[in-house]
VEXVO-986769 format. One record per residue (C-alpha): residue number from 0; residue in three letters; x, y, z. Coordinates in nm, 2 decimals, decimal comma. Each point is the difference from the previous one (the first is absolute). Example, Ala and Ser with C-alpha at 12.3 -4.5 7.8 and 13.67 -1.06 7.14 Angstrom:
<recs>
rec num->0 residu->ala c1->1,23 c2->-0,45 c3->0,78
rec num->1 residu->ser c1->0,14 c2->0,34 c3->-0,07
</recs>
This chain:
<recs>
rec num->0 residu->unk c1->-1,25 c2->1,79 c3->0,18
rec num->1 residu->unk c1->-0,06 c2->-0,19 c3->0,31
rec num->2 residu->unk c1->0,15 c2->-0,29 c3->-0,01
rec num->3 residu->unk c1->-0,12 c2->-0,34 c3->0,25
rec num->4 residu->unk c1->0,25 c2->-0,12 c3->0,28
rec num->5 residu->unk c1->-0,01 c2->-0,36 c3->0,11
rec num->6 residu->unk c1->0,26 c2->-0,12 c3->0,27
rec num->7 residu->unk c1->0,26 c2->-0,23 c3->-0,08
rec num->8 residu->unk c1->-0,12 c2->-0,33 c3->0,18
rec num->9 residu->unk c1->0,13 c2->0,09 c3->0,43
rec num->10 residu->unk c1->0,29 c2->0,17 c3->-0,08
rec num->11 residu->unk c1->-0,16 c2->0,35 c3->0,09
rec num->12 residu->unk c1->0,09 c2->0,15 c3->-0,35
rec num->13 residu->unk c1->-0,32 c2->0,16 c3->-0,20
rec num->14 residu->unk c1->0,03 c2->-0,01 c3->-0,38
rec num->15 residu->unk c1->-0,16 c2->0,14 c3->-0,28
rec num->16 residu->unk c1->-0,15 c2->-0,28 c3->-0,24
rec num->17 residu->unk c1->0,25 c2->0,13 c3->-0,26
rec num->18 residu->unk c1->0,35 c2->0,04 c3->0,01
rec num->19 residu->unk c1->0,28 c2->0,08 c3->-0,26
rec num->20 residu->unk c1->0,18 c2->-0,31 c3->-0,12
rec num->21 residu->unk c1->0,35 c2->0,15 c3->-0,12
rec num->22 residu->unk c1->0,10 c2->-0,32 c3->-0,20
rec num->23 residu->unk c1->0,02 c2->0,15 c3->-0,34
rec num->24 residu->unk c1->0,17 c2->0,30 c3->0,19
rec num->25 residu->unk c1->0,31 c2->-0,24 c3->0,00
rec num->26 residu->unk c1->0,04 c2->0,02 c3->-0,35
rec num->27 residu->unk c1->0,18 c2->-0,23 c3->-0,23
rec num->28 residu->unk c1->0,29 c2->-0,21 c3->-0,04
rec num->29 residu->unk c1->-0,07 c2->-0,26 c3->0,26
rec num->30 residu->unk c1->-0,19 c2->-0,31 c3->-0,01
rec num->31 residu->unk c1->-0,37 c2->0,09 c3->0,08
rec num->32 residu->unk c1->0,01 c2->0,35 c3->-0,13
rec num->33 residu->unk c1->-0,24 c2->0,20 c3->-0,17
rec num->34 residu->unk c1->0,21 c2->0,16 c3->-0,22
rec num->35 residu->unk c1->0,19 c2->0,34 c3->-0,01
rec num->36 residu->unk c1->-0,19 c2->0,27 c3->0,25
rec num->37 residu->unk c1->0,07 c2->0,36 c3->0,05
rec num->38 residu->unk c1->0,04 c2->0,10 c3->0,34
rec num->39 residu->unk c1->-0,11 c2->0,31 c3->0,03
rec num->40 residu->unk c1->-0,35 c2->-0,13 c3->-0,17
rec num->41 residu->unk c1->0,04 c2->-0,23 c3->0,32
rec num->42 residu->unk c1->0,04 c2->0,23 c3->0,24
rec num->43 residu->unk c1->-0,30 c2->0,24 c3->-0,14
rec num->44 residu->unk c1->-0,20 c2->-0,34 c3->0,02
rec num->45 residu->unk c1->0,08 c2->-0,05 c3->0,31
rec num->46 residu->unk c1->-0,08 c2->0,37 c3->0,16
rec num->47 residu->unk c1->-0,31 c2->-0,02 c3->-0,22
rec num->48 residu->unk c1->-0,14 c2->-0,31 c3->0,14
rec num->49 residu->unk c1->0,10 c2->0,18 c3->0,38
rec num->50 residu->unk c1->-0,16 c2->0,30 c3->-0,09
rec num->51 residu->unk c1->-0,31 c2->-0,25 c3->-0,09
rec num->52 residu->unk c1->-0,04 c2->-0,09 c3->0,36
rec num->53 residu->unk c1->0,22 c2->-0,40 c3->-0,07
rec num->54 residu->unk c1->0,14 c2->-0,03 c3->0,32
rec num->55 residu->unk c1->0,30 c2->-0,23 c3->-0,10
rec num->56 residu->unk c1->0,26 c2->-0,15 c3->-0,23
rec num->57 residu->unk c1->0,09 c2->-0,34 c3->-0,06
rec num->58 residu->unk c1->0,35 c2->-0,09 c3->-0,17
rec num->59 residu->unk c1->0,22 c2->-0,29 c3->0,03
rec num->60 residu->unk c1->0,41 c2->0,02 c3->-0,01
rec num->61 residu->unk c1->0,02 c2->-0,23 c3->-0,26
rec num->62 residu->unk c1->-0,21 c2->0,28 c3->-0,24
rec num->63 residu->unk c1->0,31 c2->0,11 c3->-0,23
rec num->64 residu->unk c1->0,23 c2->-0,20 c3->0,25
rec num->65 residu->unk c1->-0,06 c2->0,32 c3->0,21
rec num->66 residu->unk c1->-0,11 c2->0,30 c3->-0,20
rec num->67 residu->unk c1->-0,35 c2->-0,02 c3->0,08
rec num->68 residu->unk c1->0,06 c2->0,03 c3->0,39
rec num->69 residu->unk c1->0,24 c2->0,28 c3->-0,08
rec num->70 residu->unk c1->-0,21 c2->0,18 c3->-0,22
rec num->71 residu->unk c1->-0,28 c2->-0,05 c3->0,27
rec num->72 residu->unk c1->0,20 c2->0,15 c3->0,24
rec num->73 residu->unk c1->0,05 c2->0,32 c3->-0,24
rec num->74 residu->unk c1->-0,39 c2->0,01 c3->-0,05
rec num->75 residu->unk c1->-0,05 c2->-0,04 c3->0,38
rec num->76 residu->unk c1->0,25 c2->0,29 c3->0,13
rec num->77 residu->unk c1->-0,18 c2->0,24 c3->-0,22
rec num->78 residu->unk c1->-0,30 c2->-0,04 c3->0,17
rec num->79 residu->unk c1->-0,06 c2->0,22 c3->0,31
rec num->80 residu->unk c1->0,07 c2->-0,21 c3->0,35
rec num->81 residu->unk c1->-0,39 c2->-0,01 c3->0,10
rec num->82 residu->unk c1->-0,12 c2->-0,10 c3->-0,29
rec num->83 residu->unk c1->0,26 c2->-0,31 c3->-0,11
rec num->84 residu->unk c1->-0,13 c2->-0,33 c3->-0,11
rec num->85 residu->unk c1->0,07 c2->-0,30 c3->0,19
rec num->86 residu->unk c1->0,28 c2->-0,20 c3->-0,19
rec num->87 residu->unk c1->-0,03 c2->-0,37 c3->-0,01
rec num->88 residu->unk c1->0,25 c2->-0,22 c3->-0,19
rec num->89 residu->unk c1->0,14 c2->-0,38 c3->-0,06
rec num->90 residu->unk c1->0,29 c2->-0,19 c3->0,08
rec num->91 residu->unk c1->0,14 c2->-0,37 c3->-0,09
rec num->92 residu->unk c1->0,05 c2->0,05 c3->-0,41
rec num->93 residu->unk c1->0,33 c2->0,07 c3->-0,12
rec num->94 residu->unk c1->0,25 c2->0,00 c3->-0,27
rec num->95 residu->unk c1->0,09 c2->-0,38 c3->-0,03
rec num->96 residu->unk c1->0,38 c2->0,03 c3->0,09
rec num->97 residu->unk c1->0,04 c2->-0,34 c3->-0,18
rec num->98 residu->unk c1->-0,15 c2->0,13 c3->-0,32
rec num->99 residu->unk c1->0,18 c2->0,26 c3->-0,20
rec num->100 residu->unk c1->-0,35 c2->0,02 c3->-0,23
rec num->101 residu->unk c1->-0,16 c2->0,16 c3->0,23
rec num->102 residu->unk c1->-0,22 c2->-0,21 c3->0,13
rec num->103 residu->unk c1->-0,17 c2->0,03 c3->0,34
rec num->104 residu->unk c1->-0,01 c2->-0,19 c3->0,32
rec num->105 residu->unk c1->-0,25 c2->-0,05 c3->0,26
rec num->106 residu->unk c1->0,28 c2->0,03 c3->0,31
rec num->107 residu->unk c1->-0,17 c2->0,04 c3->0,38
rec num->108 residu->unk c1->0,34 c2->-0,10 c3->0,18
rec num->109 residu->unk c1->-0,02 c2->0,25 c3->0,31
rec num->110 residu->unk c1->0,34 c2->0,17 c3->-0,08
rec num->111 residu->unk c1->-0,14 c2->0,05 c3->-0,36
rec num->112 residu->unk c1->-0,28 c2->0,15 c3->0,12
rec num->113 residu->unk c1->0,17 c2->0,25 c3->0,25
rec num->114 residu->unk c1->0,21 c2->0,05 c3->-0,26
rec num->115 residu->unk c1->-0,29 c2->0,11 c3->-0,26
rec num->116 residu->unk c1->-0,19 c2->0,19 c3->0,29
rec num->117 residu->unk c1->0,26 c2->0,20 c3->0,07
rec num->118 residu->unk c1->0,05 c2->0,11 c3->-0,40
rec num->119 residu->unk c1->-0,38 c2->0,09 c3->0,04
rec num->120 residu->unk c1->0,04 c2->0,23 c3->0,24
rec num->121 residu->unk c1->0,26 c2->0,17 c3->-0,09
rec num->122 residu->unk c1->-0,12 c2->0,01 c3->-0,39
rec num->123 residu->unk c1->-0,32 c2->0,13 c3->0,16
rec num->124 residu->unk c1->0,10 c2->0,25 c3->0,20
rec num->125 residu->unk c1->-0,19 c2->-0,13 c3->0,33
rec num->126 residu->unk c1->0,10 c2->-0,08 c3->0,34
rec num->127 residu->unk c1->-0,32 c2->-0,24 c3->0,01
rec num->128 residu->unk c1->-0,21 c2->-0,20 c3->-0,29
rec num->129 residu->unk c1->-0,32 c2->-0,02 c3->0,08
rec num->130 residu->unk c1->-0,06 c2->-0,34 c3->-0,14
rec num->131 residu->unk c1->0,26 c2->-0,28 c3->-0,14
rec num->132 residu->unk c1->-0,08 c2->-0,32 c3->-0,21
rec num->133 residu->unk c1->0,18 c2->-0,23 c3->-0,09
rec num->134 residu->unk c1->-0,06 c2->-0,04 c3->-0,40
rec num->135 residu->unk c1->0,06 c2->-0,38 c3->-0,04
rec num->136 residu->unk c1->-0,01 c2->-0,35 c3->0,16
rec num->137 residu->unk c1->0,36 c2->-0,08 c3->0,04
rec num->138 residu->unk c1->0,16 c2->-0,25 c3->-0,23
rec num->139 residu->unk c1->0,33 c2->-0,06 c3->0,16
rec num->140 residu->unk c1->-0,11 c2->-0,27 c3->0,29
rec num->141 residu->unk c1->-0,04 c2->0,32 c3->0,31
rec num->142 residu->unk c1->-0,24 c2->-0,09 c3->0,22
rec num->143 residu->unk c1->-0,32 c2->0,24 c3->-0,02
rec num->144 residu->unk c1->0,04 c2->0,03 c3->0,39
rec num->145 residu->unk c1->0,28 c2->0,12 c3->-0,02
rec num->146 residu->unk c1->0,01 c2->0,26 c3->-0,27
rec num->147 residu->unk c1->-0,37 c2->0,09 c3->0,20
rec num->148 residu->unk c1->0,18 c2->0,07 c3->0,32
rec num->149 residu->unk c1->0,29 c2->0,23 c3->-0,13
rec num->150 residu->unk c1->-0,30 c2->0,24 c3->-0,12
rec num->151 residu->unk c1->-0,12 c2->-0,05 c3->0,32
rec num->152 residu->unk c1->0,31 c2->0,14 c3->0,13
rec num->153 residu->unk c1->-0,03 c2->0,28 c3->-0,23
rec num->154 residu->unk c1->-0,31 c2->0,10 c3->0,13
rec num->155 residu->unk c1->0,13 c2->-0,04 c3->0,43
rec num->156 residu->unk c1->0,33 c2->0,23 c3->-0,16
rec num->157 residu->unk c1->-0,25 c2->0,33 c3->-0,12
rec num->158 residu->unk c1->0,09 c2->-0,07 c3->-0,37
rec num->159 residu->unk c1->-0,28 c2->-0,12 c3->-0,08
rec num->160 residu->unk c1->-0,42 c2->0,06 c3->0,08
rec num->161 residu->unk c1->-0,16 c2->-0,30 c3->-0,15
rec num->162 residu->unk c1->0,11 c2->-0,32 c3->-0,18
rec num->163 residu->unk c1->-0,16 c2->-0,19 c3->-0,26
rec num->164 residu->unk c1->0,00 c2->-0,30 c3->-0,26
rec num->165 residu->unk c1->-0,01 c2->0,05 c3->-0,37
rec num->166 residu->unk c1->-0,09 c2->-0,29 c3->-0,22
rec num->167 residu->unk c1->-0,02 c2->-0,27 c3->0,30
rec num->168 residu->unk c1->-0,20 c2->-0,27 c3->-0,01
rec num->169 residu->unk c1->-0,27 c2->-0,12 c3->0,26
rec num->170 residu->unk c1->0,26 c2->-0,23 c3->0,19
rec num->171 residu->unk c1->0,31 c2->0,21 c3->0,02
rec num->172 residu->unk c1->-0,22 c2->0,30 c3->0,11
rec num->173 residu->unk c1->-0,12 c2->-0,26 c3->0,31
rec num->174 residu->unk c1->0,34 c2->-0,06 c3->0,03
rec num->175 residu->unk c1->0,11 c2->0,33 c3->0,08
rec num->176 residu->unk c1->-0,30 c2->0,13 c3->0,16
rec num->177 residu->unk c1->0,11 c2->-0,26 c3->0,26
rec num->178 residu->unk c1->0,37 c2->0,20 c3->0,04
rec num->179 residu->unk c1->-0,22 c2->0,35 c3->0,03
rec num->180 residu->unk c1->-0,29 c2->0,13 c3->-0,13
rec num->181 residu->unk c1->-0,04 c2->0,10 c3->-0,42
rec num->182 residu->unk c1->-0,07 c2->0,33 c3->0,02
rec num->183 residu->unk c1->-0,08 c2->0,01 c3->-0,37
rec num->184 residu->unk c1->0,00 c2->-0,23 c3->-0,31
rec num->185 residu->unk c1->0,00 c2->0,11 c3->-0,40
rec num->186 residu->unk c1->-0,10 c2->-0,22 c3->-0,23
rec num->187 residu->unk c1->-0,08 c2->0,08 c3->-0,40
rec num->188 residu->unk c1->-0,37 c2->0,03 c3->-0,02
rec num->189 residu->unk c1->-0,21 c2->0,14 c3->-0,28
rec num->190 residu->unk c1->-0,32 c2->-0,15 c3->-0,20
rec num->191 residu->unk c1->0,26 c2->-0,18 c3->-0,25
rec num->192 residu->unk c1->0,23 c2->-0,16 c3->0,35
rec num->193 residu->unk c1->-0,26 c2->-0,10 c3->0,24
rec num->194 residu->unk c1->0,11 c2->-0,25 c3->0,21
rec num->195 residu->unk c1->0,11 c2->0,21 c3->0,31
rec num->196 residu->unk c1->-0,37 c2->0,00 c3->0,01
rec num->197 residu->unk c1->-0,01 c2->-0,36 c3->0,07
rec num->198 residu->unk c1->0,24 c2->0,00 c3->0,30
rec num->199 residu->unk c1->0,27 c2->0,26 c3->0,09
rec num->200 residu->unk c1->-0,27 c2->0,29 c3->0,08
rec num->201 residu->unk c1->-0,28 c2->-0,27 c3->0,19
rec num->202 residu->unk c1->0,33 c2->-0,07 c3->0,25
rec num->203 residu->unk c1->0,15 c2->0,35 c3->-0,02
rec num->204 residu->unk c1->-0,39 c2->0,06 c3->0,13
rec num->205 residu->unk c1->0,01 c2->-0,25 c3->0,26
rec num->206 residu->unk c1->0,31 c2->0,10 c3->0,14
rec num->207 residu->unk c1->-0,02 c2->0,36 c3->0,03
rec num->208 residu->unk c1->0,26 c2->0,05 c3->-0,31
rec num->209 residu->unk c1->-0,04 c2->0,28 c3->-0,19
rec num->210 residu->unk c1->-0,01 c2->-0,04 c3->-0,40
rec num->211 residu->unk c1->0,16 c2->0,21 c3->-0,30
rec num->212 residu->unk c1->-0,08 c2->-0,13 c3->-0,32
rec num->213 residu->unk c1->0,24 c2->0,05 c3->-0,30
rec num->214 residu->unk c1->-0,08 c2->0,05 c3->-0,37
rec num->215 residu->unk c1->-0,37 c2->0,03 c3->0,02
rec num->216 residu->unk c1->0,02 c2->0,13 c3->-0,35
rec num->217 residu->unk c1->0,15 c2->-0,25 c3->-0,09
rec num->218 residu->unk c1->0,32 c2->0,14 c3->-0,08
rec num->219 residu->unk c1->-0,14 c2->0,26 c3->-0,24
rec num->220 residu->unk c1->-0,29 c2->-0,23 c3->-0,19
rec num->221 residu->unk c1->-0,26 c2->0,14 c3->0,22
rec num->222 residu->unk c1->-0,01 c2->0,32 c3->-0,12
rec num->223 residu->unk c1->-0,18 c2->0,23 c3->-0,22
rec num->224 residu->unk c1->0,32 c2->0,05 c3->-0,28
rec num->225 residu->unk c1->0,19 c2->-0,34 c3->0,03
rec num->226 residu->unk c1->-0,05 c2->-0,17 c3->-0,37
rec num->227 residu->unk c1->0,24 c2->-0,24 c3->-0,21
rec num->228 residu->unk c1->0,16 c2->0,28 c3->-0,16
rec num->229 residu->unk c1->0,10 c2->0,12 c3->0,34
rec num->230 residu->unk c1->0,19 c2->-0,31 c3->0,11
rec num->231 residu->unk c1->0,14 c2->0,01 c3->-0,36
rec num->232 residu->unk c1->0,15 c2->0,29 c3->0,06
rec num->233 residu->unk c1->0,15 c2->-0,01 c3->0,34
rec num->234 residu->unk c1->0,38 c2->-0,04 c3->0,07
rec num->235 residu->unk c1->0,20 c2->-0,32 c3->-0,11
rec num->236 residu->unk c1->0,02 c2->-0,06 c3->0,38
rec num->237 residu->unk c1->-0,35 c2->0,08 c3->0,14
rec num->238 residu->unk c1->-0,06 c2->-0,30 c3->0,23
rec num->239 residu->unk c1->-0,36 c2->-0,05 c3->-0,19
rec num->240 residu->unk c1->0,13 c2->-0,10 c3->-0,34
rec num->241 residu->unk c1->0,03 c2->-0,35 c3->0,14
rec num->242 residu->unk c1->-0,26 c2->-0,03 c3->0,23
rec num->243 residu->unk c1->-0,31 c2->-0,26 c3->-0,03
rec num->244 residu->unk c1->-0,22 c2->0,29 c3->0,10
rec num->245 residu->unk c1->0,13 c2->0,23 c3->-0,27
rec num->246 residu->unk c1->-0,03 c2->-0,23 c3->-0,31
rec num->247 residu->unk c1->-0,14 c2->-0,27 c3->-0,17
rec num->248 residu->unk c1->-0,36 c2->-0,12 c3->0,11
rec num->249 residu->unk c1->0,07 c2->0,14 c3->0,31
rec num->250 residu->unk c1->0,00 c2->0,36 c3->-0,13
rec num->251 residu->unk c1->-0,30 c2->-0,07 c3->-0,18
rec num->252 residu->unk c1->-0,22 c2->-0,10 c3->0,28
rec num->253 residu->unk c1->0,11 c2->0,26 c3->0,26
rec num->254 residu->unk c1->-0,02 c2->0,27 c3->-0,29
rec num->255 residu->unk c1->-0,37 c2->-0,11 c3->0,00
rec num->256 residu->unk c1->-0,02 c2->0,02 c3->0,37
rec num->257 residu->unk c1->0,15 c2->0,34 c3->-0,02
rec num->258 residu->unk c1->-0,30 c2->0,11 c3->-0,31
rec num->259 residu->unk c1->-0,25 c2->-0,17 c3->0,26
rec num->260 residu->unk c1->0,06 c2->0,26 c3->0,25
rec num->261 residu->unk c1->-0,08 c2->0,31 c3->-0,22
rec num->262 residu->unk c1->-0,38 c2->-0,04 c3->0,03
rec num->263 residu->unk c1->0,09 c2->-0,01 c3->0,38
rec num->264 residu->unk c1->0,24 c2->0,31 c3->0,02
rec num->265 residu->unk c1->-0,26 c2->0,21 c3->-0,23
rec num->266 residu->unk c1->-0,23 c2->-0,06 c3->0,26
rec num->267 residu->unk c1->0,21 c2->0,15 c3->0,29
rec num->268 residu->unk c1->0,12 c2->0,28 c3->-0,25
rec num->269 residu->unk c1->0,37 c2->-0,13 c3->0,06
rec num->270 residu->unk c1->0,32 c2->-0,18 c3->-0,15
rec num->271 residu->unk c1->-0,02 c2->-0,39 c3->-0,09
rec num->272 residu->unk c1->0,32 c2->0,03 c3->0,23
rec num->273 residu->unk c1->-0,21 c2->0,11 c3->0,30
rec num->274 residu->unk c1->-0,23 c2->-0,27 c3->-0,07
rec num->275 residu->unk c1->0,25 c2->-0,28 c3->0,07
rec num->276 residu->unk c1->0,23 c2->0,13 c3->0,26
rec num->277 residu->unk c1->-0,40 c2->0,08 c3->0,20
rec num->278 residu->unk c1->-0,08 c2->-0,39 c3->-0,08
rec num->279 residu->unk c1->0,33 c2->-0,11 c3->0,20
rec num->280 residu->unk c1->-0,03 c2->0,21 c3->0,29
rec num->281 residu->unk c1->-0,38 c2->-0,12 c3->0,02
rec num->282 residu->unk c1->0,11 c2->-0,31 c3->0,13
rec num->283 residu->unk c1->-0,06 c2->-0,04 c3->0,42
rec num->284 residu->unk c1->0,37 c2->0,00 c3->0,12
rec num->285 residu->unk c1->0,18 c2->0,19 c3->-0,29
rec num->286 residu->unk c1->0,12 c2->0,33 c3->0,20
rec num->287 residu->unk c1->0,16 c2->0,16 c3->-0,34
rec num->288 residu->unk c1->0,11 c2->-0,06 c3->-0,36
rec num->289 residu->unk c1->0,35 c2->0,10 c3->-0,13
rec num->290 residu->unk c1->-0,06 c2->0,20 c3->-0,33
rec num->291 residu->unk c1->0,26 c2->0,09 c3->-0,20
rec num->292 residu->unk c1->0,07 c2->0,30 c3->-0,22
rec num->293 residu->unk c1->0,29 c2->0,17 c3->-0,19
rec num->294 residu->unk c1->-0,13 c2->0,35 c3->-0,05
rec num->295 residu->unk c1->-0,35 c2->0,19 c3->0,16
rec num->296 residu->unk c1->-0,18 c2->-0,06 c3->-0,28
rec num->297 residu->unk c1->0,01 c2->-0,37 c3->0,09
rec num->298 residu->unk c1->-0,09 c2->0,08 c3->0,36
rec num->299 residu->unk c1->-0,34 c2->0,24 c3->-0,10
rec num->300 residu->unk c1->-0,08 c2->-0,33 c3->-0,14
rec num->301 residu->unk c1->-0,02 c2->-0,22 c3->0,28
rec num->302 residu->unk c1->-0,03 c2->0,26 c3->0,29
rec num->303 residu->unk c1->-0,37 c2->-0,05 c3->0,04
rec num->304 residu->unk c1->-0,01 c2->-0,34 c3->0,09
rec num->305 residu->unk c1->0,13 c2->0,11 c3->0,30
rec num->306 residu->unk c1->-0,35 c2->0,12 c3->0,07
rec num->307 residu->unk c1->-0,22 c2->-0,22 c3->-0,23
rec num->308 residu->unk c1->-0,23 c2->-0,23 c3->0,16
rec num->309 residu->unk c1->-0,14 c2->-0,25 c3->-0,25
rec num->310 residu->unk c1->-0,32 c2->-0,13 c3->0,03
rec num->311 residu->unk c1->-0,12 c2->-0,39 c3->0,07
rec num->312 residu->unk c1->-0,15 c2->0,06 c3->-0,36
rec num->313 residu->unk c1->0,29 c2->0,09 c3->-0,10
rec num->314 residu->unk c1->0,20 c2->-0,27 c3->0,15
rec num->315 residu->unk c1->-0,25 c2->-0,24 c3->-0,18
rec num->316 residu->unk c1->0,06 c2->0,14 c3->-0,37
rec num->317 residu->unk c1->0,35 c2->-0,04 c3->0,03
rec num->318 residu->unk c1->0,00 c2->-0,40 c3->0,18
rec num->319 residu->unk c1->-0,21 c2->-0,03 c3->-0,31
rec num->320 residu->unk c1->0,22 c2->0,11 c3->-0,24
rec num->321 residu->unk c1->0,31 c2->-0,18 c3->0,12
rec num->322 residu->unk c1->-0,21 c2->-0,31 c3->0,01
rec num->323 residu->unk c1->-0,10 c2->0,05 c3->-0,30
rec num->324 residu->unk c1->0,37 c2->0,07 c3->-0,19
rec num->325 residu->unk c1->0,12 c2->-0,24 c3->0,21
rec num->326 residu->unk c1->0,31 c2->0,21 c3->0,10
rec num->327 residu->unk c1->0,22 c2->-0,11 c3->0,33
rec num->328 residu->unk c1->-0,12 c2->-0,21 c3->0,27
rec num->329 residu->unk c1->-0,10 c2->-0,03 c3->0,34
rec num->330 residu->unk c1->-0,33 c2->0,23 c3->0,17
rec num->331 residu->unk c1->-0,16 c2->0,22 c3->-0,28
rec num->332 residu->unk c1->-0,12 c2->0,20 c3->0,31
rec num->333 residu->unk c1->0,00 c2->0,03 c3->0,37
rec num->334 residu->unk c1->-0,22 c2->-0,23 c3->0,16
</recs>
């Protein structure tokens, strides 16, 4: 399969439009996990999706407080020289040392971040990353010009290709882009979370900012197989059993949303999955989406988004739909 490259905003790195999200590859026992995962299911994921033509990996070094970056760097060193991945990950969310519950904390104080970066490198086995975010705002009072320029400095010291903003708001990315120039931003996006539609990719477009979307499935709802049962069997500590997205009325409307898509996926002779990691990537700026999987079978699913163009038809059934269940808010389509 061929899959579609987009660059990623100025920073002279080409991306496919899909990449693996290695969240889930963390595994449990840590605050935003998805449960228990077998590695070795991660790793043949991983080469899988490679072998598919995705041209890179997204993790984070909070995923399983490390495991995910280290089980990354497994997949990755398997994988013959010419034909690795680029590796992106995330900094600034750690173990709250304050909180022996386990909680997390949004921490960009510079020598936290060094700190984190320098885990990441060596969990990952690289002498370079090829793009770092930081995960969070900071909520301990640092400055965003300052955490901005020690991943500036990362960059002028070789460690690092490209740096980027996860989960920023309009103002602090204007704040930063003032210190040096946001290489990349990654904000959730999907039909059920829309509102990146409404600002962060119009500015990430203006600016010359490349975009990666997370959860365009919507963490799993999006998808041909996800159904009640499902979530009621997932583990005690599956992150979804107390999200708004993943119960109540909320899992009712996106569920619909998700059923809406069928006439459209039958039409393409693909996976509901396809269908809404295509619809994100549609969207003038969005360079790729970060889809997640814990074992090829879930990548087969979603691999051919990554050459799927939807049509303006297309685009219209589904704004309809959404309008119509009345799920999320913010653009139903791109203007």
């Amino acid at each position: 399969m061929s899959l579609t490259t987009r660059p990623l905003g100025t920073s002279g790195i080409e991306i496919t439009t899909v990449g693996f999200g290695a969240w889930a590859v963390g595994g449990g026992g840590w605050e935003f996990s998805w449960g228990p995962q077998d590695d070795n299911d991660s790793i043949r994921a991983i080469a899988h999706a490679v072998a598919g033509g995705v041209g890179w990996i997204d993790t984070a070094a909070v995923y399983g407080l490390g495991h995910s970056e280290e089980v990354v760097g497994r997949a990755v060193a398997q994988i013959q020289a010419a034909d690795r991945p680029l590796v992106f990950t995330k900094c600034g969310l750690i173990e709250d040392p304050t909180d022996p519950s386990g909680r997390l904390a949004r921490m960009s104080a510079p020598a936290s971040l060094r700190k984190e970066l320098e885990g990441s490198l060596r969990r990952l086995g690289v002498e370079r990353i090829d793009l770092l975010q930081i995960h969070w705002p900071d909520e301990t009072g640092v400055p965003v010009e300052e955490s901005w320029a020690e991943m500036s400095r990362f960059v002028d010291e070789g460690k690092v290709r490209a740096i980027g903003l996860s989960n920023y708001s309009v103002d602090l990315l204007e704040r930063c882009e003032s210190v040096r120039h946001v290489d990349s931003v990654q904000p959730p996006f999907s039909m059920i979370r829309r509102g990146a539609g409404f600002d962060i990719i119009p500015w990430a477009a203006a600016h010359g900012t490349g975009v990666i979307v997370y959860s365009p499935m919507g963490s799993g709802i999006l998808t041909d197989t996800f159904s009640r049962e499902r979530l009621e069997a997932m583990a005690p500590d599956d992150w979804r059993r107390r999200s708004e997205h993943h119960t109540g009325e909320g899992l009712t409307r996106n569920l619909a949303i998700r059923d809406a898509l069928r006439p459209v996926a039958t039409r393409h002779g693909t996976t509901v999955a396809a269908v809404a990691v295509a619809w994100a990537v549609a969207w003038p700026g969005v360079s790729g989406a970060i889809v997640g999987a814990r074992n090829p079978g879930q990548v087969d699913g979603w691999m051919p988004a990554g050459s799927l163009e939807l049509t303006a038809a297309d685009m219209d059934e589904i704004a309809a739909a959404i309008e119509r269940i009345g799920a999320g808010s913010a653009p139903v389509r791109p203007a």
